[in-house]
N, C-alpha and C positions, 0 to 999 in steps of 0.2 A: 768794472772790468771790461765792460763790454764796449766802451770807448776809445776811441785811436786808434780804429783798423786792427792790424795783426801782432801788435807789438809786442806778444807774452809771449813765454813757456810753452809750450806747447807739450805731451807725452803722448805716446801712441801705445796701447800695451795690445800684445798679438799682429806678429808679422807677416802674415801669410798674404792670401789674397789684396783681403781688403785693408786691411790694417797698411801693409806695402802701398797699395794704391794712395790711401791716403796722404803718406809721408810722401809719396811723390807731387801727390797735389798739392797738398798746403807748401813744400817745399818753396814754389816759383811764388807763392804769397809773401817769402823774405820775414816768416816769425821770426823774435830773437834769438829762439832754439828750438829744434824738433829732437826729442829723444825715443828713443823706443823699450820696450819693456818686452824678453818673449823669454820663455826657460829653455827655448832651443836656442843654442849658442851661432849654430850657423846660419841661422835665421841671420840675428843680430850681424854679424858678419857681412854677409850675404848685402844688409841694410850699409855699412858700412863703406862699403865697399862700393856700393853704387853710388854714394853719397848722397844719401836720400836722410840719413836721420845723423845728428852731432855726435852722439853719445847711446852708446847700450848700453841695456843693467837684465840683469835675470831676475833682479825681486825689483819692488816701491821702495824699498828702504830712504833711501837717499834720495832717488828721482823726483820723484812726487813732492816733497819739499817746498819746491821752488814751483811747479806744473800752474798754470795760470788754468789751461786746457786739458784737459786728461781724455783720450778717445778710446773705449775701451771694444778693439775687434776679436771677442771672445765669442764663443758659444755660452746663451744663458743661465745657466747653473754656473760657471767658469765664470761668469762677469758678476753674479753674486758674491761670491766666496773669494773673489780678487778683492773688491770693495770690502767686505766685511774684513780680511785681512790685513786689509792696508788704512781702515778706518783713519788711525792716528796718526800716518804718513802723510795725508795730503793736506795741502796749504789751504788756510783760511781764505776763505771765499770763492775757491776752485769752481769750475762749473764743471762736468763731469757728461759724456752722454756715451751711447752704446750704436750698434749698429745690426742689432740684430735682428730678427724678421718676427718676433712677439714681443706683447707690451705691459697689457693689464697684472700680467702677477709679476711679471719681472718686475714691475717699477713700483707697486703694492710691497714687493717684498723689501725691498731694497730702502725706500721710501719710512719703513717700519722702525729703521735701525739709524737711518741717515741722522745725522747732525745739523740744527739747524743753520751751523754755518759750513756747509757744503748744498749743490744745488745739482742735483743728476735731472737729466732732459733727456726723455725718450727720443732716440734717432733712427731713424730707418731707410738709407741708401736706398732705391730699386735700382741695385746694377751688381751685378756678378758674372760670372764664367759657369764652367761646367769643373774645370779644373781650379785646384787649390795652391793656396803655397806663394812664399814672393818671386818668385822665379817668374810667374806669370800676370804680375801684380802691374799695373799703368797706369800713367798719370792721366788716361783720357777715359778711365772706365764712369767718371759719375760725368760726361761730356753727354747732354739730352736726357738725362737721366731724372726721374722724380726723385724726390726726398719730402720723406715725410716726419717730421715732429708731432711729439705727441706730450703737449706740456699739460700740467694739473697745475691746481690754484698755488701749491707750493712754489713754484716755479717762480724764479725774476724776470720780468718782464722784460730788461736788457740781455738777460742772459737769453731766453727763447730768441731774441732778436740776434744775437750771435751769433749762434749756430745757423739759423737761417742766413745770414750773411756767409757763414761759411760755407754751406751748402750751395751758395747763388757762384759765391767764387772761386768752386774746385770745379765749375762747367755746369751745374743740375740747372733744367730747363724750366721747372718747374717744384717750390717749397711749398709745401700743406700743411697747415696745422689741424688735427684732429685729436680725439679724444681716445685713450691706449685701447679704452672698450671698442668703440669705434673701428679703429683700426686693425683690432684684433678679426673683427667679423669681418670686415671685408679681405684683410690679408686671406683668409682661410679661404675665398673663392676667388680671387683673381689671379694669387703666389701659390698656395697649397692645394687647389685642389688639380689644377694643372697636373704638378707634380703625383699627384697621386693617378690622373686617368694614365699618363706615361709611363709611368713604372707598371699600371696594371698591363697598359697593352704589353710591354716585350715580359711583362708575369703572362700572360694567354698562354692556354694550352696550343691553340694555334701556331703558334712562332715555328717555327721548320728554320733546320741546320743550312740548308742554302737559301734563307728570306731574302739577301741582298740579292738575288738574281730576282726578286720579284717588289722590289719596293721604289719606288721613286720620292720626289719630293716632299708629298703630303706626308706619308708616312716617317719620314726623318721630321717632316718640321715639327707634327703629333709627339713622335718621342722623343725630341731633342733633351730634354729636360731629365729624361729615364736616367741619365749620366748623372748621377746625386750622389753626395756626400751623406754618407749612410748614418755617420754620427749625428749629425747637426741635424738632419731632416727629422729624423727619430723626435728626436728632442723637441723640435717646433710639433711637430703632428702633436705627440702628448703632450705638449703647456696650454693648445689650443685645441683639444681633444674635441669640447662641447659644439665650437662655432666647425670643427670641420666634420665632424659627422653630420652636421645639421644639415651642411652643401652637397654633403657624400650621397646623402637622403632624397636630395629636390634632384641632383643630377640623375643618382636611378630612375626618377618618373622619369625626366626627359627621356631618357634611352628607353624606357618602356613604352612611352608614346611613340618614340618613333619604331619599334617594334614591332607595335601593334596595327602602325597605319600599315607597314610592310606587308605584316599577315593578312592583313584585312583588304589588301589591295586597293586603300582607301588612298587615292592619289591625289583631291584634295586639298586633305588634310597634310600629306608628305612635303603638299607642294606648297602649304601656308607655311608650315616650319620653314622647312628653305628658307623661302621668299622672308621672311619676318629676322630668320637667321642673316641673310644675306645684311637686311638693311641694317643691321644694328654691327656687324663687322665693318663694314663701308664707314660706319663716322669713326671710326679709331684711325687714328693718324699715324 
């Protein structure tokens, strides 16, 4: 399936953000058909309407039939129980992937049930908003963007190569192949714990009702991220519980270290953190 460019089926099930994004992207790729799947009917509409997807449906029933592609932009308990649902819907030899920001038990779980003639391929976009929904959804959000694959020995080898072709041709700068483990541990310190220092700073008992009269850039770029999708993050933090408390753990010593060199007017030491801080910000591009 994985030969002849874009020439399948294509499905997108979940239209909000990134699902929307998608079907705008592979759009300008000219599949034979992009269809979308969402229980929100004005979703589907909305998709319609902008003519970004051929056809919408509210279940697999029928869709999925014919789906070469199937992209499933759900949150992960949602993208299990979609797949378990529609097991006997989708077309023999389907490739199947996800876009969600955990890997090891979603694809364990899912992996458990799966059919040998169905092929799900862990996918992981790095590109989002603060905001949700296709209203805000574009064809240029995976434009520089990484994307990560996270294939296991079950996987087809053309099929991992599809996706990555996809991935290289909705704009991503840069396709990785890693292992779900793998990528579980580092997503939790590069993507979540982020999220977690930002939500604690505007959590501080500190915060004061007029802060905008005292905050400049640093501070918005530190909590940009505080602006979270309460469901979804929820969700990530506990599937990946073990690897982000591990990082929650090593980042307290840093802030303790630097703490300490405070109290201790130990300027030094303040000034190696910096300085070591410094150099390792500078090679990020």
């Amino acid at each position: 399936m994985a030969e002849g460019g874009f020439n399948f089926n294509i499905v997108i099930v979940g239209l909000g953000l990134i699902g929307g994004s998608y079907a705008m992207a592979l759009k300008r790729l000219n599949p034979s058909s992009i269809c979308g799947i969402d229980v929100d009917e004005n979703s589907l509409k909305e998709a319609l309407n902008m003519g970004i997807i051929d056809q919408g449906f509210t279940d697999g029933k029928e869709v999925l039939k014919n789906a070469d592609l199937v992209i499933i932009a759900l949150y992960p308990e949602k993208i299990i129980n979609f797949i378990k649902i529609n097991i006997d819907n989708f077309k023999k030899g389907a490739v199947i992937t996800d876009t969600c920001g955990i890997k090891e038990g979603l694809i364990d779980n899912i992996n458990s049930f799966l059919p040998d003639d169905l092929d799900f391929i862990g996918g992981h976009p790095m590109a989002g908003r603060e905001s949700k929904g296709i209203k805000v959804a574009s064809k240029d959000i995976f434009n520089n963007a990484n994307y990560i694959i996270t294939p296991t020995e079950r996987n087809c080898k053309e099929n991992v190569m599809l996706i990555e072709k996809m991935a290289k041709d909705i704009g991503c700068k840069k396709v990785i192949n890693i292992s779900p483990k793998e990528h579980d541990r580092i997503i939790s310190f590069t993507s979540q714990l982020p999220h977690v220092i930002a939500v604690s700073l505007m959590d501080s008992d500190l915060i004061e009702s007029d802060i905008e009269t005292f905050t400049g850039g640093s501070f918005k770029d530190a909590t940009r991220v505080a602006v979270i999708n309460s469901e979804l993050w929820s969700e990530l933090f506990f599937l990946n519980s073990d690897n982000l408390i591990a990082e929650i753990e090593k980042f307290q010593k840093s802030i303790e270290k630097v703490k300490n060199a405070i109290m201790l007017e130990d300027k030094c030491t303040l000034k190696d953190i910096f300085e070591s801080a410094t150099v390792k910000r500078k090679k990020m591009v």
